[in-house]
N, C-alpha and C positions, 0 to 999 in steps of 0.2 A: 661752677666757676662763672664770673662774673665775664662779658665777653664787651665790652664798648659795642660794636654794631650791633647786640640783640638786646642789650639792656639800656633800656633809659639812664642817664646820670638820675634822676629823680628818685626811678625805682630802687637805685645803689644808694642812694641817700638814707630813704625810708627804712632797707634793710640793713643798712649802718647805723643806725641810729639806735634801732630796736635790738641788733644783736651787739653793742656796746652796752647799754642802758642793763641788758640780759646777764651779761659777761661781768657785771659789775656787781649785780644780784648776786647770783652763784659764789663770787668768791667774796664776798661780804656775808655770806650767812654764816654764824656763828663765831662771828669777829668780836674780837675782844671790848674794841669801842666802837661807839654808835657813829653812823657815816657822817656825821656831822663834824663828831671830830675830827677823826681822817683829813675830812675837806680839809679843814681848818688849818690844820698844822702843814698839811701840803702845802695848799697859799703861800702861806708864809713862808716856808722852806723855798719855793721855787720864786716868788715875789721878792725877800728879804722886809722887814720891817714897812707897815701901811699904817695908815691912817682909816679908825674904822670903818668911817662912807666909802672908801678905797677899797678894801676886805670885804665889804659888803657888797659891792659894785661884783667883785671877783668873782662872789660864790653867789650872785642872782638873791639877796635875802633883803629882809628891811632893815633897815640902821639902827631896830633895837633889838631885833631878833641878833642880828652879827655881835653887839654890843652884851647881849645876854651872851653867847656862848664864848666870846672872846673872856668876860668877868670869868664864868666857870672854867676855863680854860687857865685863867692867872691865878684864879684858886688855886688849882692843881699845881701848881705850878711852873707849867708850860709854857707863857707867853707874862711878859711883862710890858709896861709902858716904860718907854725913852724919849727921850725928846726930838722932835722935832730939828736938825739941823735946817735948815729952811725958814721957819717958823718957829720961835721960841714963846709962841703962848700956846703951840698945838703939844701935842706925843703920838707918835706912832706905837704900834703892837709889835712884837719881835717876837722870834722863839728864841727859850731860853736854853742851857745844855739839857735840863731835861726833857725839853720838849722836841728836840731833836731827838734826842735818845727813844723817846713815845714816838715817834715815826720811824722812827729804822725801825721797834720793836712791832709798830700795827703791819709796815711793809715785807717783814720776814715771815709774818703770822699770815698774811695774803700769801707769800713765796710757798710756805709751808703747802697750803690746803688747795694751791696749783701745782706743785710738783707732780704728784702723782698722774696727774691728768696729762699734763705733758710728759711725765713718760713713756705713756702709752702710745705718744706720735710717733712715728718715723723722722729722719731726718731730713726727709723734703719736707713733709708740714712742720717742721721746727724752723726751717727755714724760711717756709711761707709766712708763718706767724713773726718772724724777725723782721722780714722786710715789714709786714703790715705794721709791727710796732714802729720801726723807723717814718714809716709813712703817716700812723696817725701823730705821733708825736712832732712831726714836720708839719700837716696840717693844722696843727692848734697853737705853733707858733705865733707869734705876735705880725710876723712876717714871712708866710708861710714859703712864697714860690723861692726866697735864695736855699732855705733847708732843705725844700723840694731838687731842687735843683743838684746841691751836694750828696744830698742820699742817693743818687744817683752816680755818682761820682765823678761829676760837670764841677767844675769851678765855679761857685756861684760869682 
């Protein structure tokens, strides 16, 4: 257990990093689609409709790398181009019902092949691991310290 006065913030950095990066390995192996898509549809799902260099910017890729996998993605088709309300000579990326439907179906195939591992916790580490998920999901906010703040159950 991680204690503030024995542990560096750096140290707890380093090993948050490596056992998320870990924890994302583990339940991605033998996943239906390749982690690329995942990302992808996530994005989008949590973002709503982007502008490629935008989607691209999100998921750290180059603007023909995003732009290849968003085409393969509209192939499928998961995401389509819509226009731009802002700019009517651009189009942003959307997901479409089926591409929604392909992330609830990759997100239950992840739920799937964690269930069992978390049924072998107890209900303090089910509870440990809730607060942490409130907590990472609060640090990766756009604005992290008001969510930090309400996970707590402060008023932000």
């Amino acid at each position: 257990m991680y204690i503030r006065a024995m542990t560096a913030p750096t140290t707890l950095a380093v090993d948050l990093t490596a056992a998320t990066a870990r924890f994302v390995r583990f339940v991605r192996q033998g996943a239906q689609a390749s982690t690329a898509t995942w990302r992808a549809l996530a994005i989008l799902d949590q973002h709503g409709p982007l502008r490629v260099g935008d989607f691209a910017a999100f998921d750290q890729l180059t603007q023909p790398t995003a732009t290849a996998i968003l085409r393969r993605l509209g192939a499928e088709g998961a995401v389509e181009k819509v226009p731009d309300p802002a700019d009517g000579r651009a189009s942003l990326v959307a997901l479409t019902a089926a591409g929604r439907a392909r992330l609830a179906e990759l997100r239950a195939d992840n739920a799937a092949r964690l269930d069992p591992v978390l049924a072998a916790l107890d209900d303090d580490d089910l509870a440990v691991l809730a607060r942490a998920t409130e907590l990472l999901l609060a640090l990766t906010d756009p604005d992290p310290a008001p969510a930090i703040t309400a996970s707590k159950g402060t008023p932000a």
